[in-house]
N, C-alpha and C positions, 0 to 999 in steps of 0.2 A: 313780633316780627320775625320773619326767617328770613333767613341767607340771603336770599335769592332778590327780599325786598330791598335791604341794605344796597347790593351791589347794584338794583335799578334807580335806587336814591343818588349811590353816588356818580355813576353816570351820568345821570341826567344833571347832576351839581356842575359837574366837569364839565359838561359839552355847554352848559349858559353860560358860565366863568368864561370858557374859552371863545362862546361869540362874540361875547361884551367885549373882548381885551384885542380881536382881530379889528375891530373898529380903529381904535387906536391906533395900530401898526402902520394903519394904511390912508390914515388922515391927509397927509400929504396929497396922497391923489387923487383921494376923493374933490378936496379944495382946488389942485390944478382940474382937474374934468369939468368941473361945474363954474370955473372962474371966479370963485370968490377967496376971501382971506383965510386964513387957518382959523382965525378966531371967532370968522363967521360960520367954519364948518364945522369948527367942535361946538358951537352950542345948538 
């Protein structure tokens, strides 16, 4: 592998990590918008 794959590995590591975990931030609103519980909207 070179360089260049590495550093499109870890990006793309980065950027799913970071969609998965924007979900979570913003749980809250997603539950008031749609009118249900928190625990109906994290599952």
């Amino acid at each position: 592998m070179n360089r260049m794959s590495i550093y499109a590995l870890a990006l793309g590591v980065f950027l799913t990590a970071t969609s998965e975990l924007v979900v979570s931030g913003i749980l809250n609103v997603i539950a008031d918008n749609l009118n249900i519980s928190l625990a109906l909207a994290g599952n």
